[in-house]
N, C-alpha and C positions, 0 to 999 in steps of 0.2 A: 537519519542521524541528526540531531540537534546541534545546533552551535556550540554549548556548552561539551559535548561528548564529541565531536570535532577537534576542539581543543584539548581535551584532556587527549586524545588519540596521538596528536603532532606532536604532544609536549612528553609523550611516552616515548616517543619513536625516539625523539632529539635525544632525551636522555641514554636509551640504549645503545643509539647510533654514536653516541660522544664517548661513552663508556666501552664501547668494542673499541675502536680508532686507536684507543689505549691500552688494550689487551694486545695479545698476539696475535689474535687471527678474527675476522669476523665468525667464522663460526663455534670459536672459543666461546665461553662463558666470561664474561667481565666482573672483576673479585675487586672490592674497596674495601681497605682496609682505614679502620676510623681507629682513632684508642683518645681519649682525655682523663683527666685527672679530677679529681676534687676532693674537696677538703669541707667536715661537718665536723660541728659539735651535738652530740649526742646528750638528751636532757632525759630519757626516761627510756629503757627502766631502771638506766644507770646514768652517772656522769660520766662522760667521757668527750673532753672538749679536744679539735685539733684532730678528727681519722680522716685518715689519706686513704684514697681508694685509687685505683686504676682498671679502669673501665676499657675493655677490648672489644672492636663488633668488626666479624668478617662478613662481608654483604657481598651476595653472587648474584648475575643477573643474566638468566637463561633466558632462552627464546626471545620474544618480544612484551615477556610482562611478566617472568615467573622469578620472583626473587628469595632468597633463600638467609638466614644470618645467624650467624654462630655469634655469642655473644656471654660473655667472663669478665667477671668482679675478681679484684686480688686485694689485700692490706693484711697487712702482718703477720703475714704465712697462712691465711686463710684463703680461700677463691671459692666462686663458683660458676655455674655458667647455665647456657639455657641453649634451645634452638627455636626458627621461627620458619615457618614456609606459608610463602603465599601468593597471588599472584595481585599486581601491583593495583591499588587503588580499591582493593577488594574488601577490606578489611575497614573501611569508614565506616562506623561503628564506636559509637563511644564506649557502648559496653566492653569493644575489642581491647586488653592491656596493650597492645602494640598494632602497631598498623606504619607502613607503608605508602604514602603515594608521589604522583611524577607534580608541582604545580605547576601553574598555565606559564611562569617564569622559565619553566624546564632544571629548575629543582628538586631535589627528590627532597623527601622531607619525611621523616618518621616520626611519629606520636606515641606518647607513652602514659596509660593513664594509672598513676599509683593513685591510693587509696584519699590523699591529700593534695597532691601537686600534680601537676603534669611537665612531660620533658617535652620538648619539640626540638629534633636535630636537622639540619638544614645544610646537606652537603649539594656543592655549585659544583661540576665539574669544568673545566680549563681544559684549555689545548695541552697536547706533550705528556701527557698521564697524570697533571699535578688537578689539587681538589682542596677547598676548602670547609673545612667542617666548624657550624656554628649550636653551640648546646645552650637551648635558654629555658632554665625550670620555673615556674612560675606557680605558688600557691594557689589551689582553689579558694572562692569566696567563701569567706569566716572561718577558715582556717590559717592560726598563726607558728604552727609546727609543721614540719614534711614527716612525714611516716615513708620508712623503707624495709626492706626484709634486709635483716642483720644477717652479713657472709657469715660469722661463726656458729651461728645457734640456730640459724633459721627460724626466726621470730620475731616482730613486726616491734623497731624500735621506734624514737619520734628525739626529732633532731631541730634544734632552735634557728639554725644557719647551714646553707647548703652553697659551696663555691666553687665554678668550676674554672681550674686552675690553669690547665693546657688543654690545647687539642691538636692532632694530627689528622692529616688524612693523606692516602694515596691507591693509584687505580693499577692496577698490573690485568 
C-alpha cells in the first residue's frame, strides 16, 4: 500500500470515526444534513434577475466508505431532487456529475461538474455533532455564464451571477 493510499485510508477512517461519535450508535449509519441558499440572475432563455433557490443534501455514511445523498432544489413552489450512491473516493472521475471523497485534511468534500462551472462543497466535521459546510462555485476557463437545469421546465438555462447566500450543516 503506497503512502498516498495510506493516507487517503486514515483520513477515511477519521472521517467516519468523527461522524459516528455523532450519531447514536457506532453501528448506526451517520446522516449530515447540509441545505444553503443562493440567489441567480437568469440571462437566457429568459430574464429573470434575483431566483432564490434552496438547496437540500441528506448525506449517509455506512460502513467504512459507502455513502449515499438525497438531494432537492426548491424556489417558488417548484423542487426537484435526485439520488447518488457510492462508495467514497470512488467516483474521481471528471466525467462523474458528482463525486465524493475524504481529503488527506479529513474533509469530505464533494465535486460537482455542470456543464460550465463546477461546485466544490467542503464539509469539516467538529466535536459535539456540529459541522461546517463551505460551497464555492467557480466558472470553467472561457466560460462567462453558469448553465444549470432549470427546477420548473427541466431545461438548461444560463445565468450571469451565481451567490450563495447561506449555509448550514449538521450530523445526527
Amino acid at each position: 500500500m503506497g503512502w498516498a493510499t495510506r493516507m487517503f485510508a486514515l483520513a477515511a477512517a477519521t472521517v467516519v470515526a468523527m461522524a459516528r461519535a455523532s450519531a447514536a450508535g457506532p453501528e448506526k449509519p451517520a446522516v449530515i444534513d447540509l441545505t444553503y441558499d443562493s440567489v441567480m440572475d437568469m440571462v437566457r432563455p429568459e430574464v429573470r434577475p434575483g431566483i432564490k433557490v434552496h438547496h437540500r443534501l441528506q448525506v449517509t455514511i455506512s460502513g467504512y466508505d459507502r455513502l449515499s445523498e438525497h438531494r432537492d432544489r426548491s424556489t417558488h413552489g417548484y423542487q426537484d431532487e435526485n439520488r447518488t450512491v457510492q462508495v467514497l473516493g470512488s467516483a474521481d472521475d471528471e466525467r462523474s456529475y458528482v463525486s465524493w471523497k475524504v481529503a488527506t485534511d479529513g474533509t469530505l468534500v464533494r465535486e460537482q461538474n455542470d456543464p460550465q462551472s463546477t461546485r466544490t462543497m467542503i464539509v469539516t466535521l467538529l466535536p459535539g455533532g456540529k459541522c461546517t459546510l463551505e460551497v464555492v462555485d467557480r466558472l470553467k476557463p472561457g466560460f462567462k455564464e453558469w448553465e444549470f437545469l432549470r427546477i420548473s421546465m427541466h431545461t438548461m438555462a444560463f445565468f450571469s451571477s451565481y451567490e450563495v447566500t447561506h449555509t448550514s450543516c449538521s450530523v445526527r
